[in-house]
C-alpha positions as YAML, in Angstrom:
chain: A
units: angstrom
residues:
- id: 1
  name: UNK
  ca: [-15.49, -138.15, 154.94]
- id: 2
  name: UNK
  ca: [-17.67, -141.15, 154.62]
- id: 3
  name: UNK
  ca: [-18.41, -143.65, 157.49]
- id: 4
  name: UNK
  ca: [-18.07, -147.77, 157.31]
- id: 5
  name: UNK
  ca: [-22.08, -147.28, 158.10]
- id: 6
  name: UNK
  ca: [-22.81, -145.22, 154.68]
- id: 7
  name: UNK
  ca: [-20.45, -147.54, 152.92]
- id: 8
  name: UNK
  ca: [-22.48, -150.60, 154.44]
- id: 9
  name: UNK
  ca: [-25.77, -149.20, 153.42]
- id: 10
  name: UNK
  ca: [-24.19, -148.22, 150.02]
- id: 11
  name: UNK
  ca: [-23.11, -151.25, 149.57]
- id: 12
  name: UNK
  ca: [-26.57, -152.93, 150.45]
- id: 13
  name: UNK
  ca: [-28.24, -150.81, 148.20]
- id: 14
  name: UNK
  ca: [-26.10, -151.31, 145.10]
- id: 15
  name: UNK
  ca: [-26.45, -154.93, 145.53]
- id: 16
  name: UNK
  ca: [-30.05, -155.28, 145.98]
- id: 17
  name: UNK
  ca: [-30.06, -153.13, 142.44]
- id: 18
  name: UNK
  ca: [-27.94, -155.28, 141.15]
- id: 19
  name: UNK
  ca: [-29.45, -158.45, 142.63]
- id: 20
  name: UNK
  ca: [-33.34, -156.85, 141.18]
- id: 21
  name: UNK
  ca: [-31.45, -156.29, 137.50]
- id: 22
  name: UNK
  ca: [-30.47, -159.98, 136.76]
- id: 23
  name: UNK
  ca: [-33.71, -161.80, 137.73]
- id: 24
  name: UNK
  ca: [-35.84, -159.11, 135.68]
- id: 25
  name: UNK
  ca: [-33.70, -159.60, 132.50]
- id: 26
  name: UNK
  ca: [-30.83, -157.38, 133.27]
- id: 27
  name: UNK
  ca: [-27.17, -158.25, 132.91]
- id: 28
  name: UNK
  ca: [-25.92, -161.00, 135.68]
- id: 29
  name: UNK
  ca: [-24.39, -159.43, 138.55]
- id: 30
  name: UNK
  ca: [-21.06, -160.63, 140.33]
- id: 31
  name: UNK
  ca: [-22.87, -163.27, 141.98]
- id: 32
  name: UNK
  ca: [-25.81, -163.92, 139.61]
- id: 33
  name: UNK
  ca: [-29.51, -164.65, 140.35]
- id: 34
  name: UNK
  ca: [-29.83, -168.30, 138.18]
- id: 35
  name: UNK
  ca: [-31.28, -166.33, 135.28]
- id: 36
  name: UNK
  ca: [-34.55, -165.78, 136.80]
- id: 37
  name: UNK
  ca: [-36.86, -163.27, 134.95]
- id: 38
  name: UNK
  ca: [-39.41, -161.95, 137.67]
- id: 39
  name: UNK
  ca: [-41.47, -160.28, 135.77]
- id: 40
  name: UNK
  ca: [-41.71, -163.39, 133.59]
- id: 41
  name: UNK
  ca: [-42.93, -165.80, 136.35]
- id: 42
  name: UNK
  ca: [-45.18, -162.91, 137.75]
- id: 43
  name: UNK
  ca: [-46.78, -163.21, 134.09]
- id: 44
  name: UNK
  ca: [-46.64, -167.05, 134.89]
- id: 45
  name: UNK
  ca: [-48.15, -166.55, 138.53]
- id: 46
  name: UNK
  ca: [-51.28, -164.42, 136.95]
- id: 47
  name: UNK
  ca: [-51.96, -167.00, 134.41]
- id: 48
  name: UNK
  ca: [-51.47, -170.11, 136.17]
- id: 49
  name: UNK
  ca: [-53.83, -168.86, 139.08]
- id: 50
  name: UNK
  ca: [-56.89, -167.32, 136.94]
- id: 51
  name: UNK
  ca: [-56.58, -170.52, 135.10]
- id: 52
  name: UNK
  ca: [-56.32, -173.25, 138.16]
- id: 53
  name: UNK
  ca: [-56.63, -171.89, 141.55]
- id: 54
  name: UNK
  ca: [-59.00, -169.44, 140.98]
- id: 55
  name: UNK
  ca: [-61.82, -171.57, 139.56]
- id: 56
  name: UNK
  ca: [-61.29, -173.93, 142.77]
- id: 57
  name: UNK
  ca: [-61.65, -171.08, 144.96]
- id: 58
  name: UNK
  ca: [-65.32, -170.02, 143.15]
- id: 59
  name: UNK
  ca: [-66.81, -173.75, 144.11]
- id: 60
  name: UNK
  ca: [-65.51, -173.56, 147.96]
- id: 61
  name: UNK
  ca: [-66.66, -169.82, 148.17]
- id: 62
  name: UNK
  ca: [-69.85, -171.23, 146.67]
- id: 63
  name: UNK
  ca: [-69.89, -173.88, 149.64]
- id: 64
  name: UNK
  ca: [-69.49, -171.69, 152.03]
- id: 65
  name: UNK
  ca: [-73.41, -170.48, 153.38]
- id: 66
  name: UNK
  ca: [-72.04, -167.49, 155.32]
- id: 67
  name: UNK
  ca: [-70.69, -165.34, 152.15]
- id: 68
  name: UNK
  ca: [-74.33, -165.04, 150.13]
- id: 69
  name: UNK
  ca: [-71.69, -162.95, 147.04]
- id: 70
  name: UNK
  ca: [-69.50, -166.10, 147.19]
- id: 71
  name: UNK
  ca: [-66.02, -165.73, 145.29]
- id: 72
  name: UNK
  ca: [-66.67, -161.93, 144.04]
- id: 73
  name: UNK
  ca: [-66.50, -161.08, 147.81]
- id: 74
  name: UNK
  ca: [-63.22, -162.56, 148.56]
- id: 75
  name: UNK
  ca: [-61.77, -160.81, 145.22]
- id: 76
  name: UNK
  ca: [-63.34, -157.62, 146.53]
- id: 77
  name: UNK
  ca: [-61.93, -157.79, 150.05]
- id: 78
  name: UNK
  ca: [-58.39, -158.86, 148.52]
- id: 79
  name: UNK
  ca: [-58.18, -155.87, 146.11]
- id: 80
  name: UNK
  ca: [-59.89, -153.56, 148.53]
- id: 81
  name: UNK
  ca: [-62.77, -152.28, 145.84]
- id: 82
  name: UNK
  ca: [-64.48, -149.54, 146.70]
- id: 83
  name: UNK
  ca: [-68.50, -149.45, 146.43]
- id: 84
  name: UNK
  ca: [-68.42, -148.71, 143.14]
- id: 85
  name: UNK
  ca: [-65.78, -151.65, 141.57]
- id: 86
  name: UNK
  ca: [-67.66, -153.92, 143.74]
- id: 87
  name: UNK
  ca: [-71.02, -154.70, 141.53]
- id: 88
  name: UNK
  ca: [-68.61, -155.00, 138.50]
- id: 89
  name: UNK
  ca: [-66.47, -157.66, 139.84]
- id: 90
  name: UNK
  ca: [-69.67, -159.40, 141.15]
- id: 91
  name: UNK
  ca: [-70.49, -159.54, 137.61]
- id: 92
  name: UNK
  ca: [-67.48, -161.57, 136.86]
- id: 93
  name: UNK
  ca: [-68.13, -164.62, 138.66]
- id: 94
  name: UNK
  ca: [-71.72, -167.30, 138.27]
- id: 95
  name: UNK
  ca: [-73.60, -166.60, 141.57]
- id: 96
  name: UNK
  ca: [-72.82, -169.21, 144.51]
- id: 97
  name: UNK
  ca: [-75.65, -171.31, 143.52]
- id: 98
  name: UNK
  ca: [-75.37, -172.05, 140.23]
- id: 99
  name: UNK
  ca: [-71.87, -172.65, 140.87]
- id: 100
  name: UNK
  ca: [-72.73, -175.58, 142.91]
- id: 101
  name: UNK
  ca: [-75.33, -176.82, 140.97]
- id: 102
  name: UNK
  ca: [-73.10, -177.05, 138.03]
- id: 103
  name: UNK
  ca: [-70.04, -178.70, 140.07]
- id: 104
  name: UNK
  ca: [-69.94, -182.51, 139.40]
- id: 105
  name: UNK
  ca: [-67.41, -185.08, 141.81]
- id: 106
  name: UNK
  ca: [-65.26, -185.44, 138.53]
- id: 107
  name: UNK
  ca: [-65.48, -180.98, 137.99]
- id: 108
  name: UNK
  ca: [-64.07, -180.85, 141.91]
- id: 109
  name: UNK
  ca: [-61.53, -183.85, 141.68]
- id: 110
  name: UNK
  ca: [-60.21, -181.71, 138.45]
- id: 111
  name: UNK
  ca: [-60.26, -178.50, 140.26]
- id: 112
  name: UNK
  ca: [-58.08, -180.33, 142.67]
- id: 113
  name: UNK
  ca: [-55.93, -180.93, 140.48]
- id: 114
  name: UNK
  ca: [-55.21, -177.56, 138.93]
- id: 115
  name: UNK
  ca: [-54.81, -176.00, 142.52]
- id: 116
  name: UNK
  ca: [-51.92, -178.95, 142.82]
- id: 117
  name: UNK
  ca: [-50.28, -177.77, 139.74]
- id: 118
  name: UNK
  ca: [-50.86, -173.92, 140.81]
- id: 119
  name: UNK
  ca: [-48.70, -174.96, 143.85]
- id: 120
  name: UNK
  ca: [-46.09, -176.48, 141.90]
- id: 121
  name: UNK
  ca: [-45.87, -173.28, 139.98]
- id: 122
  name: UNK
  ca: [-45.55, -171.20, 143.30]
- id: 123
  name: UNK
  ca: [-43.11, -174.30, 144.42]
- id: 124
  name: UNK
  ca: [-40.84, -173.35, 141.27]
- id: 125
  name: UNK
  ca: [-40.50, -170.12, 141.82]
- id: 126
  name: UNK
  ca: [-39.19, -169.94, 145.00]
- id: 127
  name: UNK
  ca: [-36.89, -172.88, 144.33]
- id: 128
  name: UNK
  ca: [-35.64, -170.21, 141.75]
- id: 129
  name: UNK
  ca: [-34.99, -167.47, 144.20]
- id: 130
  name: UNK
  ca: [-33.14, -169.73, 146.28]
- id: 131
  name: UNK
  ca: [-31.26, -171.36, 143.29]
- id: 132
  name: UNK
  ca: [-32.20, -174.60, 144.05]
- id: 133
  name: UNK
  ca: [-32.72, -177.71, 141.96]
- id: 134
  name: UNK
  ca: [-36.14, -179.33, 141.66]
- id: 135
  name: UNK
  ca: [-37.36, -180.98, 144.97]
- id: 136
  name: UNK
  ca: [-38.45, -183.72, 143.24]
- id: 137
  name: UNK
  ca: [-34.43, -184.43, 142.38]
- id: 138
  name: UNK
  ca: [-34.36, -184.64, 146.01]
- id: 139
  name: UNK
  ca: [-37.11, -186.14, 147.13]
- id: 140
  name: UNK
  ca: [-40.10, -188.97, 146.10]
- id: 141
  name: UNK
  ca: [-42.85, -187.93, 143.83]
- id: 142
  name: UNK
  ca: [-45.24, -188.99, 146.80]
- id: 143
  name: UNK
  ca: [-43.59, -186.60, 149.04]
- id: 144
  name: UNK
  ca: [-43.27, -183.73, 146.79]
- id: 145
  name: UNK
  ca: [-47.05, -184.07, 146.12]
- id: 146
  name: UNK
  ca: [-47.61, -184.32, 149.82]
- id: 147
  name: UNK
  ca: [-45.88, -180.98, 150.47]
- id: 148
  name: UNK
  ca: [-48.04, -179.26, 147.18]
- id: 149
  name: UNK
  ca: [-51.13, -180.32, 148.86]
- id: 150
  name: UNK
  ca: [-50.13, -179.11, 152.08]
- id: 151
  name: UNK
  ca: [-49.53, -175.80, 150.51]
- id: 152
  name: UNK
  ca: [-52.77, -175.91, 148.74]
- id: 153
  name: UNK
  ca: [-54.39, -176.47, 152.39]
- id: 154
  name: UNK
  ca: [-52.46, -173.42, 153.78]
- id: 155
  name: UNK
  ca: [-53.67, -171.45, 151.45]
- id: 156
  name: UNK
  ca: [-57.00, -172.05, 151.53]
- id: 157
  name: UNK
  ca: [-56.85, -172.11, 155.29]
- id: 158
  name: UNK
  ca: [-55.20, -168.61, 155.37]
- id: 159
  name: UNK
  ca: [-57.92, -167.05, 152.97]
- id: 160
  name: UNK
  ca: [-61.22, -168.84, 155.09]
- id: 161
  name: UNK
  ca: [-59.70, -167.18, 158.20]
- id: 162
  name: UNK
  ca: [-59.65, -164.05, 156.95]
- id: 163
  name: UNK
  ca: [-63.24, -164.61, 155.32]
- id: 164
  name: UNK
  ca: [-65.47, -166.46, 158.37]
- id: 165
  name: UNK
  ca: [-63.60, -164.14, 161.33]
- id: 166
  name: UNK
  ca: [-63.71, -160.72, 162.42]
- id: 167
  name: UNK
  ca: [-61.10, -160.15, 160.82]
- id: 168
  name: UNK
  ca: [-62.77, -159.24, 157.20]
- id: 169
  name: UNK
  ca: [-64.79, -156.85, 158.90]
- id: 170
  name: UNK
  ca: [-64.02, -153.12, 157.72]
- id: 171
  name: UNK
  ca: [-64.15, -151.73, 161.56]
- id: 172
  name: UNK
  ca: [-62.00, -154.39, 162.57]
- id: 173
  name: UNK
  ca: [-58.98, -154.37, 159.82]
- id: 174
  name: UNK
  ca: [-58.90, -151.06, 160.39]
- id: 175
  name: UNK
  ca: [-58.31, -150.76, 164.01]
- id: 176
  name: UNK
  ca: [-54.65, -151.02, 165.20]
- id: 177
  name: UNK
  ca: [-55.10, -154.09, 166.58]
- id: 178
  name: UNK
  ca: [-56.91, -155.70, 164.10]
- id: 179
  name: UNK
  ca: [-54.46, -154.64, 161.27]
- id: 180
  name: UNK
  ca: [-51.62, -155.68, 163.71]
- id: 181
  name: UNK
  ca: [-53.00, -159.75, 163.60]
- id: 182
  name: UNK
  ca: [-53.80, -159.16, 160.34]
- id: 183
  name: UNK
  ca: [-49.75, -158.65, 159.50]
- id: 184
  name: UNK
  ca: [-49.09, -161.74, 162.07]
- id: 185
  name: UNK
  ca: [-50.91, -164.40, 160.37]
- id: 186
  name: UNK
  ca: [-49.48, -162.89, 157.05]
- id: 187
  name: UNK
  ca: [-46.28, -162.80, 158.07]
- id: 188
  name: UNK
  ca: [-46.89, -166.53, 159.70]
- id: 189
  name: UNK
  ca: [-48.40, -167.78, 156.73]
- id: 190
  name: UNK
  ca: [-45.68, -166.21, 154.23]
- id: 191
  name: UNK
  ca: [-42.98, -167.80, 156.17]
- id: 192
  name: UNK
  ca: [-44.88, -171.86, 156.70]
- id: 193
  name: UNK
  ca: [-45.74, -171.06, 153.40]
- id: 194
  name: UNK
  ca: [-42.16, -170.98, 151.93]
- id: 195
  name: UNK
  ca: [-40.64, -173.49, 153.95]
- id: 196
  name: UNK
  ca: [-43.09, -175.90, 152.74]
- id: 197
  name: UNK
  ca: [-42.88, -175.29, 149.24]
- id: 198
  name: UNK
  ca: [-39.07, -175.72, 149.64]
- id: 199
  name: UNK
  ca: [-39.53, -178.67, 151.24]
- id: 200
  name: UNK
  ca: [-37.59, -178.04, 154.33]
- id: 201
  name: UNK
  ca: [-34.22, -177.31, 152.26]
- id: 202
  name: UNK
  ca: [-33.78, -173.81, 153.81]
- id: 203
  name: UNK
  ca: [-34.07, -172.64, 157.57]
- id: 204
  name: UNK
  ca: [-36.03, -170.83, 159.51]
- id: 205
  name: UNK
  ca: [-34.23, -167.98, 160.12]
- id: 206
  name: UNK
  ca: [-33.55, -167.71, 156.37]
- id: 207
  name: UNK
  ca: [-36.94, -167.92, 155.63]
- id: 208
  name: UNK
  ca: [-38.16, -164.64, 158.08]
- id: 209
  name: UNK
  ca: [-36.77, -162.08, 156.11]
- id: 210
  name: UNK
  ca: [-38.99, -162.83, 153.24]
- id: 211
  name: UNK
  ca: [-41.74, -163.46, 155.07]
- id: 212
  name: UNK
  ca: [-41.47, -159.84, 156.41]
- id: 213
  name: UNK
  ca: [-40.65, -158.06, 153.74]
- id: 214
  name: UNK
  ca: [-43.63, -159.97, 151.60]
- id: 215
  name: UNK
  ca: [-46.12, -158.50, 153.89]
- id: 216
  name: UNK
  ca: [-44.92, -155.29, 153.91]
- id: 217
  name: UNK
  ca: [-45.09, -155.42, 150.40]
- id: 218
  name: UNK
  ca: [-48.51, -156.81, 150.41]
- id: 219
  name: UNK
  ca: [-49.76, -154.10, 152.52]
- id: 220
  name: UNK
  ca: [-48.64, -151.73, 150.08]
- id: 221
  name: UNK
  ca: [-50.26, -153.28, 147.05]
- id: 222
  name: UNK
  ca: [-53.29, -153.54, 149.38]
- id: 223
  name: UNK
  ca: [-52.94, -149.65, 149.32]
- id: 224
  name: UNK
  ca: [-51.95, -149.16, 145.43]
- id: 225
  name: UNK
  ca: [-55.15, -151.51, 144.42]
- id: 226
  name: UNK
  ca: [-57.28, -149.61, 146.70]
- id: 227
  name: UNK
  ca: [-56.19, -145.82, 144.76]
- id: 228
  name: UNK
  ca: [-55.16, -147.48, 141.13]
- id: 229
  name: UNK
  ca: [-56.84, -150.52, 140.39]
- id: 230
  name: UNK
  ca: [-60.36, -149.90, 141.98]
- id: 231
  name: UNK
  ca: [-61.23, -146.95, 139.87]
- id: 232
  name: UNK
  ca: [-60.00, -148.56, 136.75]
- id: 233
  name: UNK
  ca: [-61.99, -151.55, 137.31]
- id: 234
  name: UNK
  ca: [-65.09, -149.15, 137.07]
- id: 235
  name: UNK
  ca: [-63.02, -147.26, 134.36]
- id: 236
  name: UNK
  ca: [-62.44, -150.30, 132.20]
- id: 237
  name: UNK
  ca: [-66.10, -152.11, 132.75]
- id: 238
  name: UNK
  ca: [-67.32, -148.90, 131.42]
- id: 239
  name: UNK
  ca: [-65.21, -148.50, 128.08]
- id: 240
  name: UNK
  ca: [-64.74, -152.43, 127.05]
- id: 241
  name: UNK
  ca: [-67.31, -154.16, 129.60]
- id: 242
  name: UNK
  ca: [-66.70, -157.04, 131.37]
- id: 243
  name: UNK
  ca: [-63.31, -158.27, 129.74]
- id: 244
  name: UNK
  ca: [-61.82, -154.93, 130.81]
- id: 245
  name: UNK
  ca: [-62.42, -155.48, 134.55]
- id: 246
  name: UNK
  ca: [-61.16, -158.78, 133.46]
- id: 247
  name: UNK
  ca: [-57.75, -157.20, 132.61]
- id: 248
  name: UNK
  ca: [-57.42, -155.49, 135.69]
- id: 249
  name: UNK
  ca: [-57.95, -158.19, 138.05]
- id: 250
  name: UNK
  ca: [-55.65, -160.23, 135.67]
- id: 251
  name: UNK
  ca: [-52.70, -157.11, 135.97]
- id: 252
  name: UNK
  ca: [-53.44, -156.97, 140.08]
- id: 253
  name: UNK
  ca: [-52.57, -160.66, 139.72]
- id: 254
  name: UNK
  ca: [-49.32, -160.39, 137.83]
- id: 255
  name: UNK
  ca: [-48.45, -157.68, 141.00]
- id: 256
  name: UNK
  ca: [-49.36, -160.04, 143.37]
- id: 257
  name: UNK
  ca: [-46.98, -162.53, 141.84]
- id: 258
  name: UNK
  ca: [-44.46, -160.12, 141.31]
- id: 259
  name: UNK
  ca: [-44.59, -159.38, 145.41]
- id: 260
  name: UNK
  ca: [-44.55, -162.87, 146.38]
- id: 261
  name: UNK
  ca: [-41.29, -163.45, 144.47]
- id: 262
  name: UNK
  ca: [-39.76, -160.14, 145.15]
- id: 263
  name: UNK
  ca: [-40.58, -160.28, 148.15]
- id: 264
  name: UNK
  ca: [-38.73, -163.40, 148.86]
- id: 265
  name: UNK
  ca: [-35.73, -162.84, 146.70]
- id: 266
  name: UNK
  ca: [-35.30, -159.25, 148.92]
- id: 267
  name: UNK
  ca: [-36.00, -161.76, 152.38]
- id: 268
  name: UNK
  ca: [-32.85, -163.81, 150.71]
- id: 269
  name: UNK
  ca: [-31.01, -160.55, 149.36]
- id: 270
  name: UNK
  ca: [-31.16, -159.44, 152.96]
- id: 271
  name: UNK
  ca: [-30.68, -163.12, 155.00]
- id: 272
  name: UNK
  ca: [-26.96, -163.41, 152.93]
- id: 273
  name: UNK
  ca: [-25.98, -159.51, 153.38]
- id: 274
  name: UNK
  ca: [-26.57, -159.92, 157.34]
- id: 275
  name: UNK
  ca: [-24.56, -163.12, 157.40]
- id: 276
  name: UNK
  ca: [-21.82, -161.89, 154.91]
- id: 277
  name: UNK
  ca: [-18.33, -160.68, 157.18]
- id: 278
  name: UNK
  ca: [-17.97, -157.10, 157.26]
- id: 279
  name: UNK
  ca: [-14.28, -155.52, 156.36]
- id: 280
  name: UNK
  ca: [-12.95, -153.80, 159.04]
- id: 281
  name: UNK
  ca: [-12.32, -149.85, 158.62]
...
């Protein structure tokens, strides 16, 4: 005979399904999902940051005297490439120098920019998980902006610490402890991160569950890249040449956007099934 537990849990798990379906194109559930396509603003997430964030992120690795491979070493450490994807991805990016020898005040001001509208993106798609309108409905233009360059900040913040500490160190991420502050400042970041973006709309505590399950999400991709898209960096660069390790780094993208918004919409899936009244039985 089944248990109220097993029904619970089945019940969980046929909504998450069902919750998953409608926002990657399936057919709406009983209590819908706004008619978000998350594979569609993964795409969206990919293009948007190669485009705008990522070319900001080049000139302040380039800045930065203590990382001599600039950018190409952050991508590295983020998609955990092994020895051999390394001197291909390094091949991708202008050494530090010449990036900031070709970087004019106008070239940064624009860069700016673009890492403003990158937010915005990121800022959309979470108001979509949580079906909310556009914050700018809500709010002035100068404090939406505000919040989208706070974001921007965070961001950049969050990926210097784990550049200029200990932290990046291979020793050191491995250890228990250092992989347990790693998740810490993730999980700290992933939750500031969406409250900001959603301009204060949503709590705290609703907020947590995302944050959680986005870094345990992240630490699997960190995983996957490490066994699927290392080798085919190498793989690619050797069969098409630089555009193919191109294409990977542009697909490990799309999953990276695809965890940040699953992620949260599982943190919200989650938040409303704790809150929602059980039936007694």
């Amino acid at each position: 005979m089944e248990s109220s537990g097993d029904r619970n849990h089945a019940s969980l798990g046929r909504r998450l399904i069902r919750r998953f379906r409608t926002v990657t194109g399936g057919k709406r559930g009983d209590d819908g999902g706004g008619g978000q396509e998350l594979m569609a603003r993964s795409m969206g997430f990919a293009a948007m940051g190669f485009l705008t964030l990522v070319p900001l992120l080049i000139v302040l690795a380039a800045a930065d005297p203590t990382q001599a491979a600039g950018f190409a070493r952050w991508l590295s450490r983020a998609l955990s490439a092994s020895e051999e994807a390394q001197p291909e991805i390094r091949q991708l990016f202008a050494p530090p120098r010449r990036a900031l020898r070709t970087t004019t005040s106008f070239s940064l001001a624009a860069l700016a920019v673009f890492g403003v509208t990158f937010a915005a993106t990121v800022q959309t798609g979470y108001e979509r998980v949580w079906e909310l309108g556009p914050a700018r409905r809500d709010s002035s233009y100068g404090r939406v902006l505000a919040g989208q360059v706070l974001w921007l900040c965070l961001l950049i913040g969050y990926l210097l610490v784990f550049t200029n500490t200990a932290l990046w160190r291979q020793e050191v991420i491995s250890s228990p402890q250092g992989t347990a502050a790693a998740l810490v400042i993730t999980v700290l970041f992933l939750w500031a991160s969406q409250k900001i973006a959603l301009g204060g709309r949503v709590g705290w505590t609703a907020l947590l569950p995302g944050a959680c399950a986005t870094t345990a999400a992240l630490l699997g991709l960190r995983l996957f890249s490490r066994l699927v898209f290392s080798p085919l960096i190498v793989a690619n660069a050797v069969a098409y040449g630089p555009v193919g390790a191109v294409l990977v780094v542009q697909s490990w993208l799309v999953a990276v956007g695809f965890v940040v918004y699953g992620g949260a919409l599982a943190g919200r899936i989650l938040y409303e099934e704790a809150r929602r009244p059980r039936s007694p039985g």
